[in-house]
N, C-alpha and C positions, 0 to 999 in steps of 0.2 A: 686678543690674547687667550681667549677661551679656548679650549682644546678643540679638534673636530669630532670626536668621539663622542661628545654631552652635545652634542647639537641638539640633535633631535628629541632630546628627550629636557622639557620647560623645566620639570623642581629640579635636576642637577645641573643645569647649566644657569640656574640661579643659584645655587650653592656656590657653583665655582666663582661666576662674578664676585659675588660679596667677600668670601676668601681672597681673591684679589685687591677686588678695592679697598676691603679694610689692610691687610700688606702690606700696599704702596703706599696707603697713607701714614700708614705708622715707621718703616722703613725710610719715605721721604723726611719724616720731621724728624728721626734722628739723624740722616747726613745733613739736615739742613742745620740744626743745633750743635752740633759735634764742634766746625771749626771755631763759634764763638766760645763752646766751654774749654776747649785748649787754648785758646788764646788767653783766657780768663786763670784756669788752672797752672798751663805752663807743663810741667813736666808730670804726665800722669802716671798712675799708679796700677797695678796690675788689676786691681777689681774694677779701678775706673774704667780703664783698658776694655775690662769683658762685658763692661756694662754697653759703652757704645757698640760695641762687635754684636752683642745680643739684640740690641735696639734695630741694626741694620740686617740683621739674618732674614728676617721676613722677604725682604726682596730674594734672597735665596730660594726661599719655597713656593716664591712666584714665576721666578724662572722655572722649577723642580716641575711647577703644575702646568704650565703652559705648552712647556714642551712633550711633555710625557701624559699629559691627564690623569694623572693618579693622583686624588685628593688625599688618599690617607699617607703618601706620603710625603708630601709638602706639609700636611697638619703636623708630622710628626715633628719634621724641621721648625715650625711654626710653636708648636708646644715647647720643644728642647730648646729655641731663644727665649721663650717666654722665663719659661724655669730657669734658666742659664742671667737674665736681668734682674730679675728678685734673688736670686741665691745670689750675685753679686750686688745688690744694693742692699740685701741682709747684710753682708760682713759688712760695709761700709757705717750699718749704723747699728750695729749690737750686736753682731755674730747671732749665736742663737739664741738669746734675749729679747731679737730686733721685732715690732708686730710687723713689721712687713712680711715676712714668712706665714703670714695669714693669707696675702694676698696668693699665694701657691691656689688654694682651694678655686681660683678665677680659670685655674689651666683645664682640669676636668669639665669646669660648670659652661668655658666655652666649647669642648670637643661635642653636646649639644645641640650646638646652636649648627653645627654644619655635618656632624656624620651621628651613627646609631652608635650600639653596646660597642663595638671593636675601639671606635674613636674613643671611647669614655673612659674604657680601662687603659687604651694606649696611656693619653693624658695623665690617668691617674698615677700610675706608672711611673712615668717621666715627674711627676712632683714629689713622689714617694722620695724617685731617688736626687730631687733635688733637695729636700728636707734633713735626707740622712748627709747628703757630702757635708752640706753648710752643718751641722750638726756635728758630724766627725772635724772640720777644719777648724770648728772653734774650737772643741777639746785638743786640739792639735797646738794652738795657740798660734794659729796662722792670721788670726784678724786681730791685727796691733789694737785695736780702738774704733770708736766712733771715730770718720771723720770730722774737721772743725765747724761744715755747713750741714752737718746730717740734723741735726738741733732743730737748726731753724726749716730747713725744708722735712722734717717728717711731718708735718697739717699736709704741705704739697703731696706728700707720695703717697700719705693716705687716702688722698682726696682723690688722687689719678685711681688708683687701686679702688675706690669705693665705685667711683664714676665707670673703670672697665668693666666690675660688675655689673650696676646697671645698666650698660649698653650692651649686656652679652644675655641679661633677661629679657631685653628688651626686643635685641634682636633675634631671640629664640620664640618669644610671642608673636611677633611679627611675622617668622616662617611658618609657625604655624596656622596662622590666618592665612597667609598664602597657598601654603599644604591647603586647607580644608577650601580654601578658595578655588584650587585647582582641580581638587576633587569633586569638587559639586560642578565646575563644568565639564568635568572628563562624567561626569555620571549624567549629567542634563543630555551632552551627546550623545552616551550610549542608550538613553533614552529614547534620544530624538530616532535613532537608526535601528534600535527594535521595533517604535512602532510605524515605520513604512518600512521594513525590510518583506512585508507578507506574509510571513510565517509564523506560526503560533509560538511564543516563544515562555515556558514557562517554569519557576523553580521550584522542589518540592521538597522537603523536611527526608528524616530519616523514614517515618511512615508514609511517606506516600502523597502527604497533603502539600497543594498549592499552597507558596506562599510570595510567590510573584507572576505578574502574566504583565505581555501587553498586550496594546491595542488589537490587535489581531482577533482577540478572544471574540469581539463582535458579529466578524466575517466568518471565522471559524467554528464558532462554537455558540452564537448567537445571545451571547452573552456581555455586560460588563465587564475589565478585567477586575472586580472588583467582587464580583460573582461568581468567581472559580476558585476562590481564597479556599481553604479546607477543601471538602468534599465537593464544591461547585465543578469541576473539571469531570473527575470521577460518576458525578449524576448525569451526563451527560454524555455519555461514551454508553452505545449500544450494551445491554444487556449480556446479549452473547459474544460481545468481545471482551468486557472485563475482565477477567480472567488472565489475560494475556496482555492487557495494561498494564496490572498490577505487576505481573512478573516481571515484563519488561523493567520495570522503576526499580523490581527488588533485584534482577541480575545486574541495575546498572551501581545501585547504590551498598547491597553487599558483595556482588559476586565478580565478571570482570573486568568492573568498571564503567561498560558497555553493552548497548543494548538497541534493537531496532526491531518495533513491530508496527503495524499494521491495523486502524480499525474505524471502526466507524461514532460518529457523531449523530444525535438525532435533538432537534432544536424547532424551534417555531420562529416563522419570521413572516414578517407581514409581508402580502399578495396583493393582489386586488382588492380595491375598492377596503383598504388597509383590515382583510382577514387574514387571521392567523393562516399560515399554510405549514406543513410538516416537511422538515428540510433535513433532507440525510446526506454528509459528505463522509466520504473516505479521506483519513490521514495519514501519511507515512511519521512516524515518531522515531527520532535519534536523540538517544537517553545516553548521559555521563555523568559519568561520581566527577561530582568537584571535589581535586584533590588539597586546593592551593585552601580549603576553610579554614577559616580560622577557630580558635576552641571557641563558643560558645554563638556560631554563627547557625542559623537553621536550617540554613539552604545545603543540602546534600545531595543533590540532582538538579544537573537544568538538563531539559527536554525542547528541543527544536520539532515542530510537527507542520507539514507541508501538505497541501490538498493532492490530491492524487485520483481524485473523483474522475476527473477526464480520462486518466492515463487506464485506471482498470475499467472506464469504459472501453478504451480501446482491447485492453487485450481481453477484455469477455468479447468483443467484436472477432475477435484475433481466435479466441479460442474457438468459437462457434461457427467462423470460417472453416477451420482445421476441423470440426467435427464434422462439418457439410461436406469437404474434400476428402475425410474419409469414410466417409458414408457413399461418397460418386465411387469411389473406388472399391468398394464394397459388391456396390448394385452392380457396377460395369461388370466385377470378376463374377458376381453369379448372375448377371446375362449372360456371357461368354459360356458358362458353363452349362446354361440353362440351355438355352439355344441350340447349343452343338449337341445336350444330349436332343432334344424335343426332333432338330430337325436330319441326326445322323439317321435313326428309324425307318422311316417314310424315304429318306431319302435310298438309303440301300437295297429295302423294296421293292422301290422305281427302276434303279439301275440292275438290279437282280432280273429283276422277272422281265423289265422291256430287253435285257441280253436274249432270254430265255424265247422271247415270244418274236426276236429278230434272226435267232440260230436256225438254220437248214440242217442242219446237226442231229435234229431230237426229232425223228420220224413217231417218236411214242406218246407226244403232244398233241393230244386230239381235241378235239373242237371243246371238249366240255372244259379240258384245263387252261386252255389258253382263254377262254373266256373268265375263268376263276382268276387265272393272272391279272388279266386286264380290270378284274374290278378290284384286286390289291393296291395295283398301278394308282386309280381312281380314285380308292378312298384314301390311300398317302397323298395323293396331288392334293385332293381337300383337306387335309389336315393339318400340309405345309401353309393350302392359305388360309385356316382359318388360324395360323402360328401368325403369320405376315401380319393380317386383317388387326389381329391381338396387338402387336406389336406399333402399327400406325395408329391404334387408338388410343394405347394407352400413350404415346407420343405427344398427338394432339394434344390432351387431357394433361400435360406436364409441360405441355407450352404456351397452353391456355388458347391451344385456336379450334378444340372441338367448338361447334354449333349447334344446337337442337331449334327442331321448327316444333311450336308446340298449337296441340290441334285437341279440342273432345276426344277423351275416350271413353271407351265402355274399359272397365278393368274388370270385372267379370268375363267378359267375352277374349279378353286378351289372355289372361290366366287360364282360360280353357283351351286358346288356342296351343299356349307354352309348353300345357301339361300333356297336350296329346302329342305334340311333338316328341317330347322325354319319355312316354311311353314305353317304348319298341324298347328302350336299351334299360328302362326301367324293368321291364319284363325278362330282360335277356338276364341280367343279373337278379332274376330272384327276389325283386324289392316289391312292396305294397306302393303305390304312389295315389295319392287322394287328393284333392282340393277340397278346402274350406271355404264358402263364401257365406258372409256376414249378409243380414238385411240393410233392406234401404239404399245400397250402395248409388254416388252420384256419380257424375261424369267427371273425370279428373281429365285438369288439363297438362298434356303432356309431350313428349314427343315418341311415336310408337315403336320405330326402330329401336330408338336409346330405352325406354322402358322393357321392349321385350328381349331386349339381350340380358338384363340386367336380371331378367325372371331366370331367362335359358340357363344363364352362367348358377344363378343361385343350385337350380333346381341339378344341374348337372356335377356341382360339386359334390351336394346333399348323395346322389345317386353313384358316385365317384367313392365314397369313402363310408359308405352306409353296406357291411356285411350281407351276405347273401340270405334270407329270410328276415331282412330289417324292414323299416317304415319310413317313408319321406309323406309329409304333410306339406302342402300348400296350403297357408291362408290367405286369405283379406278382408277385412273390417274393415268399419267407419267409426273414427272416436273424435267427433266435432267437426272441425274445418279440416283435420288430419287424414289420410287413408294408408293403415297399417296394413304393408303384407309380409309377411313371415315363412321361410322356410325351415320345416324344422326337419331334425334325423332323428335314427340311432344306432348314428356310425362310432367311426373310431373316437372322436371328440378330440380337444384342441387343448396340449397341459398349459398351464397358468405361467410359465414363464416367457410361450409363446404368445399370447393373448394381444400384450402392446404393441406387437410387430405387426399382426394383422392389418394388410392393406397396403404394406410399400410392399414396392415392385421386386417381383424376382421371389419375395420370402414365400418358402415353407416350409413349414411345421418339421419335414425331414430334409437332409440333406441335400443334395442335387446328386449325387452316384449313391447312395445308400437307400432312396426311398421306392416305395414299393408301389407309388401311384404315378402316374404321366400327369405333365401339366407342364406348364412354365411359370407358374405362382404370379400368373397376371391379371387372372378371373377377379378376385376382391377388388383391386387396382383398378378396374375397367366400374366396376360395379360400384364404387365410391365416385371414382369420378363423374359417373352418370348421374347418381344421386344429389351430387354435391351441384349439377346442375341444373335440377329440378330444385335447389333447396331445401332440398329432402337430409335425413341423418341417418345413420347406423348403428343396430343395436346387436349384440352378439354375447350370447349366451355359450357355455359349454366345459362341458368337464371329461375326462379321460375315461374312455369305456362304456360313456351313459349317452352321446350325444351333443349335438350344436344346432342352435335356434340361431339364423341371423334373422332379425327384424329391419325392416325398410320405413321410414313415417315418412311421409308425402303430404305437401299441400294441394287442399283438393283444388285452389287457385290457379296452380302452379308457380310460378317465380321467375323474377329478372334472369337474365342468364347470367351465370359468373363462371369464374374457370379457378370455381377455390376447391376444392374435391369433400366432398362429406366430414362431416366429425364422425368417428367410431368409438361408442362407450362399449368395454366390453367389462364381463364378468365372470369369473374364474370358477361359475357351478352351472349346474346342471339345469334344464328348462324346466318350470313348475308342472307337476306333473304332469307329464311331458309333453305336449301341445296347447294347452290351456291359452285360451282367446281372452279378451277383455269384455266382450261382449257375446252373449250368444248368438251359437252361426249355425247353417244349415248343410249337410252335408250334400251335396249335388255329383251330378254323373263327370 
């Protein structure tokens, strides 16, 4: 008979039962009583009348509720037979004299026992105005009298009336134990489902402090939840995220409503062999004002926080992909740019002068210019391969299948061989060029090709970008198992914004159509890589308009082969007065 509306929901589909069964109980016993007191009475009287009719209404508001599911208004019906039975068994036995009009006060004290305030004042309501009718119909002089058994049955009616009371306190303590019954397992489950839901689940005051967590707090936060109570939460969230903790709690608890940020945790949790180890997660936090509080309840924010440590692992993977794909796209656009200028030059040379020196056309092309042609021809041919030659090494060197064979050298004898090479074009440009060699120097082991490119390229850049009456210095020293060689200038020098870029491929210092030197910005690139497979590091010094020291250090051992390319520390000033050695050197021819 229950409605389907209150199914699903256990305190009102026990409200409505019991409104039910109490109904049809009291409804069944007065049609069951009815035909013996007419048979007994004989011809009834209009109060006796409404007194049965009022006894039997409750089956009315069991039908009212069964059909429709509206408790308040089958109570109401349920209320107005109550009042409607007492204001008729009033007139029967004192009008308003009678104490049964006490028992009125039973109709509010049950509205109670099955609905909140609406039911109470309905009820009370409906007794008011049963109070005042019997009140006006006696001044009326509409109740002849007591009747002849009101006498002897008021002990009875008082006694029903005493008894409905108690069963209407009775069974209002009763719902309440159920209520607080039902609560404690509606709260044991949401219990049980915060702490396996995984996520940190915590409530916080109007300031900010925990004042509930669960289990989560363990895994989350390395904590008890019994440890994040006040400030427990808050000690534990990264330094430099605080900040944005707190806001978040204060946009969600003053401002609108809501709130989602972003931060980290830092905790200790036992490792191996049970030592503390330091454990950093990231959280994602979704903050909301509870608005459903009640006045004096503490909780003004609960905060849901979910690990997310994986996730911005992945997108710092994600990002630093996207920086590598745009860095390939970078390098590619200034090869493309690099390249076509390095090899249009040489190449329009080629096709110029071999036009030139294949025309039947130019009778005025005599032996000494066509010879001049031909060595144009010549040094563009080698230029384009020592572009190529640059290009397949530094290739190598990025794919990790350069090789070196490593054999004794003399690095003395190599360094002199380098520097009479750079000579000619060291002299053609007006430059001083010197070696420095260091005593004692040992044999380092190395591979000679890869080491003397590594000199050529230094010493050729030095001589590349060092003004006409400038200084290029070769050194090398011995500082332990190490062998320092160092080219220094005092060329243009390399500004400080440029410094950390030195060494990827393709860079320099000027533009690729605006700069005023040839190259392909592959000489460091080739030079690191070669280093880095001796084991060797790079140091680089240099400042704008005074000069650039790159330093080389070398094991005089040599080193496993690897295909990792040099570290380069560089520094944003000037070489100490400007060539300065670590050790005293001798100047040599």
């Amino acid at each position: 008979m229950v409605h389907a509306s209150v199914l699903p929901s256990s305190l009102e589909r026990m409200r409505h039962e019991r409104f039910i069964l109490t109904r049809l109980l009291v409804g069944a016993v007065a049609l069951g009583l009815a035909p013996a007191y007419i048979a007994w009475r004989g011809t009834l009287g209009a109060l006796e009348a409404a007194v049965i009719v009022a006894a039997a209404l409750p089956l009315l508001a069991v039908v009212t509720l069964s059909r429709s599911g509206r408790l308040d208004i089958a109570h109401g019906i349920s209320a107005a037979a109550l009042a409607l039975f007492i204001g008729a068994l009033a007139g029967l036995t004192g009008g308003a004299a009678s104490p049964l009009l006490l028992w009125l006060a039973a109709i509010p004290a049950e509205a109670m026992f099955f609905g909140a305030r609406p039911y109470v004042v309905r009820a009370g309501i409906i007794a008011a105005v049963a109070l005042l009718a019997v009140v006006a119909l006696d001044h009326a002089g509409l109740f002849a009298g007591q009747v002849a058994w009101s006498g002897e049955m008021m002990p009875t009616l008082v006694m029903v009336a005493v008894l409905q009371v108690m069963l209407v306190a009775v069974g209002f303590l009763h719902r309440r134990r159920e209520e607080l019954r039902e609560h404690r397992a509606s709260d044991q489950r949401a219990q049980l489902l915060l702490d396996h839901v995984g996520d940190l689940v915590t409530w916080h005051d109007a300031s900010g402090a925990v004042v509930f967590a669960n289990e989560a707090a363990r895994s989350l936060a390395g904590a008890e939840p019994r440890d994040l109570l006040g400030r427990g939460l808050f000690e534990r969230v990264h330094v430099a995220d605080r900040p944005l903790f707190l806001k978040a709690l204060s946009d969600a608890a003053h401002g609108a409503g809501a709130a989602t940020a972003c931060f980290r945790t830092l905790f200790l949790a036992s490792g191996e062999r049970d030592q503390p180890q330091p454990v950093s997660l990231w959280l994602e936090m979704q903050a909301h004002r509870i608005e459903t509080a009640v006045p004096g309840d503490s909780a003004a924010v609960v905060c849901v926080m979910r690990d997310i440590t994986a996730r911005r692992a992945v997108e710092a993977e994600q990002a630093r992909d996207h920086a590598e794909a745009v860095k390939a796209s970078d390098i590619k656009g200034r090869f493309l740019a690099t390249v076509s200028h390095e090899l249009r030059t040489p190449l329009n040379a080629i096709i110029g002068f071999s036009e030139l020196l294949t025309s039947e056309a130019q009778p005025w092309l005599d032996a000494d210019k066509r010879l001049e042609y031909a060595q144009i021809i010549h040094a563009s041919g080698h230029h384009l391969l020592e572009v190529v030659n640059t290009l397949l090494d530094i290739s190598k060197i990025e794919s990790g299948t350069m090789t070196i064979d490593q054999e004794p050298l003399d690095v003395s004898e190599l360094t002199r061989d380098c520097a009479a090479l750079m000579a000619l074009r060291a002299q053609a440009g007006d430059i001083d060029l010197e070696r420095v060699v260091g005593p004692d120097l040992p044999t380092v082991l190395g591979d000679r090709r890869a080491l003397k490119q590594v000199i050529i390229n230094l010493l050729s850049n030095a001589i590349k970008f060092t003004p006409p009456g400038g200084r290029v210095v070769l050194a090398i020293v011995r500082d332990g198992d190490m062998i320092d060689l160092s080219v220094s200038d005092t060329g243009i020098g390399i500004a400080a914004p440029d410094l950390p870029r030195l060494g990827d491929p393709f860079f320099q210092a000027k533009g690729s159509y605006d700069r005023a030197y040839e190259g392909t910005g592959l000489g460091l690139s080739v030079v690191r890589g070669l280093v880095g497979l001796h084991g060797g590091r790079l140091t680089i010094e240099s400042a704008p308009g005074v000069g650039t020291r790159v330093a080389v250090r070398l094991p005089v051992a040599g080193a496993a082969e690897t295909s990792q390319p040099a570290r380069i520390a560089t520094f944003a000033r000037a070489p100490r007065r400007g060539f300065e050695t670590k050790i005293p050197f001798r100047l040599t021819a």
